[in-house]
N, C-alpha and C positions, 0 to 999 in steps of 0.2 A: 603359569603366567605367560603374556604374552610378548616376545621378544620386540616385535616392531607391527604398528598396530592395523588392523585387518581396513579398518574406515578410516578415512580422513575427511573429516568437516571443515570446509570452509567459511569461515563467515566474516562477516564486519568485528569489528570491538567493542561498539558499542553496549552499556547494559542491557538493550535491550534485544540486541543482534545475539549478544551469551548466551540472553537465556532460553529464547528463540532456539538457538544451538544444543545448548545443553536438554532441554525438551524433545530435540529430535534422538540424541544420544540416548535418552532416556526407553525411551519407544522403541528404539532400536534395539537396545538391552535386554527389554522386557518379550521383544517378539522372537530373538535368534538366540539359543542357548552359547554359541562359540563366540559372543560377544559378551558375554558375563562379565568378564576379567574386564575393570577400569582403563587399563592400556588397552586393551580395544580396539577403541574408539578414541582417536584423539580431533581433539576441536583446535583448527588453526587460524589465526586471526589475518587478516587482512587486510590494511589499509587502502580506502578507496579515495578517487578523486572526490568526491560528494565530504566523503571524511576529512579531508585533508583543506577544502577552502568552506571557511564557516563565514563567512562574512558577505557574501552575496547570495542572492534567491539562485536558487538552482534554474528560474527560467533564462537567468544571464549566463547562466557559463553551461548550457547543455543538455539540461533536462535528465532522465531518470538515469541513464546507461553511466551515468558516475556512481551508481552506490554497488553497479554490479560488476562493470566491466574488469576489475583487476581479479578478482573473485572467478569470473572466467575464464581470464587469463592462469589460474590457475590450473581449471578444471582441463585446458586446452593443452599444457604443459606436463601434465600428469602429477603435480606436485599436491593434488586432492582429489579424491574421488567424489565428492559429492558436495555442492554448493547451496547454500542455506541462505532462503529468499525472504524477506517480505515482498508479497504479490505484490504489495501497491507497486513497490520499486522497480517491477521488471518490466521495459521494455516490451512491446507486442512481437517485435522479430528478436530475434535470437541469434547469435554465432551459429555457424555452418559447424551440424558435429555436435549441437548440444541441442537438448531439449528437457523442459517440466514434466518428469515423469511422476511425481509424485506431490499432493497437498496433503494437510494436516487438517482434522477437522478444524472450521475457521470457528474463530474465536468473537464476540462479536463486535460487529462493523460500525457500531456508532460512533459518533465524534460525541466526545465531553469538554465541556467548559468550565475556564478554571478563574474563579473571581472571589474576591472580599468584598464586591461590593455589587453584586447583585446574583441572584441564584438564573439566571435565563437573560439571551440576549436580548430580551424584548425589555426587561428591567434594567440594564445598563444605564447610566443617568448620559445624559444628552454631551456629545464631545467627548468621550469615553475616548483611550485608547486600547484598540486589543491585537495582540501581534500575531503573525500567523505566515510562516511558510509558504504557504499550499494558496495558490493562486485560484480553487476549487472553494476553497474557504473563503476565502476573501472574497469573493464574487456572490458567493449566496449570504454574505454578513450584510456586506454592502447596501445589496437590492434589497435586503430588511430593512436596515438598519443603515441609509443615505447620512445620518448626521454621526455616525463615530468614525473614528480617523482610523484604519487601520493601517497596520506598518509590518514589514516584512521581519520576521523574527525565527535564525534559527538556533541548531542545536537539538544537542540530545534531550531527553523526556527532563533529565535532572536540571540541567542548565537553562532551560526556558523557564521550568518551576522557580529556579532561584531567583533568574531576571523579575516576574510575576512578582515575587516577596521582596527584591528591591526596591521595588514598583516604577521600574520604568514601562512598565504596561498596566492597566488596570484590567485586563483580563486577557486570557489565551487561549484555546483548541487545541488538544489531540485526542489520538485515538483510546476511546475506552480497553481496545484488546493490549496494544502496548501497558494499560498501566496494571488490566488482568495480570498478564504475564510477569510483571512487575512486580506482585502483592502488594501495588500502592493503589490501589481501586477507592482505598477510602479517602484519598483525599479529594477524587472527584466531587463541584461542587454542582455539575449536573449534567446528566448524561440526555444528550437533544435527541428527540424521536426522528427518524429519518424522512418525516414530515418538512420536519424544520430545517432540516441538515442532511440531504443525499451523500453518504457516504462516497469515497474514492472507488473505482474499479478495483474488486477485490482486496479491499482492507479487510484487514483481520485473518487474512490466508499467507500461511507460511510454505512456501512451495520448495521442494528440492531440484536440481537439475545437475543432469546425469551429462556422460557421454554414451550418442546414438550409439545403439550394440555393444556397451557393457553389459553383457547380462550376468557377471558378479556381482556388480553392485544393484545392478537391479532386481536382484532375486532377494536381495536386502532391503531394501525401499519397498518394493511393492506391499510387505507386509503390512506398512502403517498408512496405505494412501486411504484418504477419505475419499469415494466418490460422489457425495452429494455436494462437495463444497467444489470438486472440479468443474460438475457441471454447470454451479451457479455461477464461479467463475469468470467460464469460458462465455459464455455470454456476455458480463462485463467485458472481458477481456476485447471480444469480438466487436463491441461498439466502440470500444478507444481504439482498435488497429483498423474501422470503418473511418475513424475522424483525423485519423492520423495524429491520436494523440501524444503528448507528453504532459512534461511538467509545463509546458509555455501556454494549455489550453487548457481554462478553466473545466473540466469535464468529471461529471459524475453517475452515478450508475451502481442500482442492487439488486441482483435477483433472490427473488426467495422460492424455494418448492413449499407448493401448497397441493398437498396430495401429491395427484401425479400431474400434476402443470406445474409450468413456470413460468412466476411474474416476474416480468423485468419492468423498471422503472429508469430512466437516464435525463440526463442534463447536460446541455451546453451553455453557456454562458459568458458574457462581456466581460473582461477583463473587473473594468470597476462596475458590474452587477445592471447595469444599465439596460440589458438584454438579456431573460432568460428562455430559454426553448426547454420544451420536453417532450416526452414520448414514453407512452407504454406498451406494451406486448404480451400476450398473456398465450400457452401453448403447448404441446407437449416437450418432456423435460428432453429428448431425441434432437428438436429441433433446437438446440441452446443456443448453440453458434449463429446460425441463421437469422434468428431470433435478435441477435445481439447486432451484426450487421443489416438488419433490416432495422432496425429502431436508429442506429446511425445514420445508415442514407435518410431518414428522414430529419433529423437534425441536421443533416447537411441540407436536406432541401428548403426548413425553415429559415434558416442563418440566413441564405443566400451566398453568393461570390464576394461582395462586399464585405458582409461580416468576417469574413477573412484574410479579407484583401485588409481591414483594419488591424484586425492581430498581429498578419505578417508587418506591417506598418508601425505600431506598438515595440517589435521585438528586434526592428531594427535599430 
């Protein structure tokens, strides 16, 4: 047995932040024999600011670096060796000292839609309300779909579901990978091709982050990293730190490997969908990153200074 435990995971509380957690635990168990024993590896919960104010859009009080920063402050403290991400949620820069050394194979990146009253947002009946977080969603609802009202709704996977069956919303968005991970997959009432719905930058990737030159813990981690899902990633990743993204910029972005290339797809977008820009890139999987800020600067060259000049205007 193990007296005091070799791993310590970081994470949120949320259900879906556990199991997220308990999944890397898992992986971890199955790749290191001296991790066998259940004390181990212990999973330690962490309240974050994101967790802590449910009542306003995260583009009002700060954008992503609330569902991680205490979580780091751990990892900075030494009170955890290893912090357990949803990608979407991380920040393009990072604490001095830390860095993403490892992802999970991603889980997949579509948004699904959750209604009693129509199976797709093109069937929504006219006036519709659908609530949704994510200012990325709202923006490509929108430019569909000018006549339904949306409203900013947040909360965990369960509590938006309940709000949905109160029916203060007549429909809502999240990610199909959270309700994978969930085993609630079937309640989805339709899962939108990324035609219709350009996922977040790396949705569906559960990333860990380490401190730079741990190589104990990194000799633990590295067993389970996916490298096809870092690469596709990091190209996402590289178009939202080109736009200087957050949570206040409608912006989306997928890359997929097809063979040995990689197509990226992105979006930027008007707050209420009124303007959308896009760009592709298609190239080897080598060039990911480049790739990813190059499809940026050109979304910054369509926008123009204006289109920015109205967000920052918007946000004030």
């Amino acid at each position: 047995m193990t007296d005091t435990p070799i791993l310590r995971l970081g994470t949120r509380g949320s259900p879906l932040a556990l199991a997220q957690a308990f999944e890397v635990k898992r992986l971890l168990q199955e790749a290191h024999s001296d991790l066998k024993d259940e004390e181990s590896v212990e999973i330690v919960v962490i309240k974050t600011t994101g967790d802590k104010i449910q009542d306003r859009a995260l583009s009002a009080i700060g954008g992503k670096g609330l569902f991680t920063k205490e979580i780091e402050d751990g990892l900075q403290d030494g009170s955890i060796d290893i912090a357990v991400h949803s990608m979407k949620d991380v920040p393009t820069w990072l604490p001095d000292g830390l860095e993403i050394s490892t992802v999970l194979e991603r889980e997949d990146p579509r948004d699904a839609l959750f209604s009693s009253k129509a199976n797709s947002l093109a069937d929504l009946p006219k006036g519709a309300v659908v609530g949704s977080a994510s200012l990325r969603r709202q923006a490509q609802i929108k430019a569909k779909r000018p006549d339904l009202e949306v409203i900013t709704f947040r909360g965990s996977v369960q509590t938006r579901l309940r709000k949905l069956e109160e029916g203060q919303v007549d429909a809502t968005l999240l990610a199909v990978a959270g309700l994978n991970r969930l085993k609630q997959s079937d309640l989805i009432t339709a899962a939108l091709s990324t035609e219709e719905m350009l996922p977040a930058p790396a949705q569906g990737a559960v990333g860990l982050e380490v401190r730079i030159g741990d190589d104990r813990v990194r000799a633990y981690v590295d067993a389970i990293h996916h490298e096809p899902t870092m690469q596709r990633i990091t190209a996402e990743r590289a178009c939202l730190a080109e736009l200087d993204g957050s949570c206040r910029t409608p912006i989306a972005a997928l890359a997929e490997i097809e063979g040995d290339e990689l197509y990226l797809r992105t979006m930027l977008a008007a707050t209420d969908g009124s303007e959308i820009f896009t760009t592709e890139r298609r190239g080897p999987i080598s060039s990911a990153e480049e790739m990813g800020r190059s499809a940026g600067r050109e979304l910054k060259e369509q926008a123009g200074e204006a289109f920015f000049k109205t967000l920052e205007d918007q946000q004030s």
